[in-house]
N, C-alpha and C positions, 0 to 999 in steps of 0.2 A: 504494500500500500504506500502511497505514496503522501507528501505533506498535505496538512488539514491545512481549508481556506484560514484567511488571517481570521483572528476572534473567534475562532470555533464557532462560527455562527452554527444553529439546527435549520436544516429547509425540511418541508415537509416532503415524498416521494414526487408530487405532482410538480415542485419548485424543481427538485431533481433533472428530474425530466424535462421537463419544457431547458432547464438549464442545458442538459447536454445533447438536445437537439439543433442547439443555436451554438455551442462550443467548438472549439478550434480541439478544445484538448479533452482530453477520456476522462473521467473522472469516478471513483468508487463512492458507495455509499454505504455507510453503515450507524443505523440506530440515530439517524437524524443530522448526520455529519460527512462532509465532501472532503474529498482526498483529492489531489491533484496527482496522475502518475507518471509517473517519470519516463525518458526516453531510454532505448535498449543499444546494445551492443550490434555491431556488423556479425559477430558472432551469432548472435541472440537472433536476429533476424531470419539465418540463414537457416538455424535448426527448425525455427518455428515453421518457415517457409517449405522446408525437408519434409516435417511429420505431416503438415496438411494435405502436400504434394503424394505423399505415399499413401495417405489413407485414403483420397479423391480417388486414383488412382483404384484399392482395393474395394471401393464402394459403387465402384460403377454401375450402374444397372439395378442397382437395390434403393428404395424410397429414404436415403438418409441423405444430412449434409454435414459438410465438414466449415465451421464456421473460424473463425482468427481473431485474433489480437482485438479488433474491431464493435464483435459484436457482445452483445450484452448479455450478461447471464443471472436470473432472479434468483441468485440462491437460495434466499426466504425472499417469498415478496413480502413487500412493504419494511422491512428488515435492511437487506442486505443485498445489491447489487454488485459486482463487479465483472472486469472482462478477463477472461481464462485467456492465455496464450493460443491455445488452438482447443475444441470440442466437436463432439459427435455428436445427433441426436437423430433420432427418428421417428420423432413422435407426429403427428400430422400440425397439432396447433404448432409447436415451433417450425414445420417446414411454413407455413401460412404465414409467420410473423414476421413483421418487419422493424423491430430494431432489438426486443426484448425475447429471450428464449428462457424455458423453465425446465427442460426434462431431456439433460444428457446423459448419454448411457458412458461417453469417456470424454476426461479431461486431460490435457496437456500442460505442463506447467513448462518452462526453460527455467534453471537456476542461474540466482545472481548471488554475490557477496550480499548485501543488502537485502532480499528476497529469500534466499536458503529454508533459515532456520524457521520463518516465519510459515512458509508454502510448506513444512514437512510435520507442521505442527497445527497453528491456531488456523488458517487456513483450509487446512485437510479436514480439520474437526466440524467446520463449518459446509463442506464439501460433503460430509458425511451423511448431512441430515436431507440431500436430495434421495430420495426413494429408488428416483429410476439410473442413479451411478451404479457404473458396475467396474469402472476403471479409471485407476489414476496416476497418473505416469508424472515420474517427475526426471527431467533432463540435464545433467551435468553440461556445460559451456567450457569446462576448464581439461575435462577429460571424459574417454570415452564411458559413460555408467548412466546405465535409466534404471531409476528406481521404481517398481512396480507394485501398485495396491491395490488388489483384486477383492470384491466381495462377495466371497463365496456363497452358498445356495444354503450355508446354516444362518450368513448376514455377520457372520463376523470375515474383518476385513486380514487378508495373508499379504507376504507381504515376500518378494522376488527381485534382488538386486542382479541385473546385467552388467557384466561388461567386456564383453569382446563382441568383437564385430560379426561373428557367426550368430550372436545370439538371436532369439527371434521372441515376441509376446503373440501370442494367439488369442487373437476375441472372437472369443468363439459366440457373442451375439449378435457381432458382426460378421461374420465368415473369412474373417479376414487374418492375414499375418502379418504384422508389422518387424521388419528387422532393423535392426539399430545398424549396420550397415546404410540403407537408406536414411537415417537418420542424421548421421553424420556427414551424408556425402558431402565435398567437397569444404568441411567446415573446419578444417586443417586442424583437426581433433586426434589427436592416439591415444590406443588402448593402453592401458595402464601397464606399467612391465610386470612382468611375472617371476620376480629376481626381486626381493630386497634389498632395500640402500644400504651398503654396507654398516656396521655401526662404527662410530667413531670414537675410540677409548676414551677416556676422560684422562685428565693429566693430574 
């Protein structure tokens, strides 16, 4: 999330709205409070532009969309809006809507320094209470690792860290395969070495 307007002013949802229909800049919402958010990396860009690219691609011909950086997502309405890096859905109101979406079955996060600890936590917690989630991907910028959190068919969430470029996530309520190969292409990202740094005695 990004800095709160100056004065912590409260707007009501409708103040929101009508606000970031006339904005230049994106802007998050929660419990009565505007956040302004910040601009991304050439990096950050290129993964987000990668996952969306791959899953368009996987979703061809089946009633879903692949939405970005852009569009809006009601995690609680009247609560809490903000915009996910890249998301899935397939529900008919979100393919019909036109700026606001409620009912993704995957999110996309990209990590920042800034963004990490936040998106792996209070975020996620907040991500949780959408019903029809069934995935949530969170994407390393600094090296090759997606973190993976799937919710299983008991509703508790597992949880499957990648990182090599063989790897692959299978949404299976998508029909789809996502491999982090794809993901990184061209984002001048490597896999992690598989050799420890040697240690260095202490003197």
């Amino acid at each position: 999330m990004g800095q709160a307007e100056s004065g912590a002013r409260r707007y009501t949802v409708a103040e929101y709205m009508a606000m970031e229909a006339a904005a230049d800049v994106r802007h998050e919402f929660f419990e009565g409070e505007v956040f302004a958010m910040s601009g991304a990396s050439t990096t950050h860009n290129i993964l987000v532009l990668n996952c969306a690219f791959a899953l368009r691609t996987g979703l061809r011909g089946q009633p879903c969309r692949v939405f970005t950086e852009s569009v809006q997502l009601a995690v609680e309405s009247g609560r809490y809006y903000n915009y996910p890096d890249v998301l899935v859905t397939c529900a008919p109101a979100d393919l019909a809507a036109q700026r606001t979406v409620t009912e993704p079955v995957l999110i996309i996060e990209v990590l920042s320094k800034s963004t990490a600890n936040r998106d792996r936590s209070w975020k996620f917690n907040q991500y949780k209470n959408i019903a029809s989630l069934r995935h949530y991907l969170l994407v390393s910028q600094t090296t090759c690792l997606v973190e993976w959190y799937r919710r299983e068919a008991s509703g508790v969430w597992s949880f499957t860290p990648l990182a090599a470029f063989s790897d692959e996530i299978v949404i299976s309520e998508l029909a789809l395969t996502l491999r982090l190969q794809a993901i990184y292409e061209d984002a001048g990202i490597t896999q992690m070495s598989i050799h420890p740094e040697p240690e260095v005695p202490e003197e």
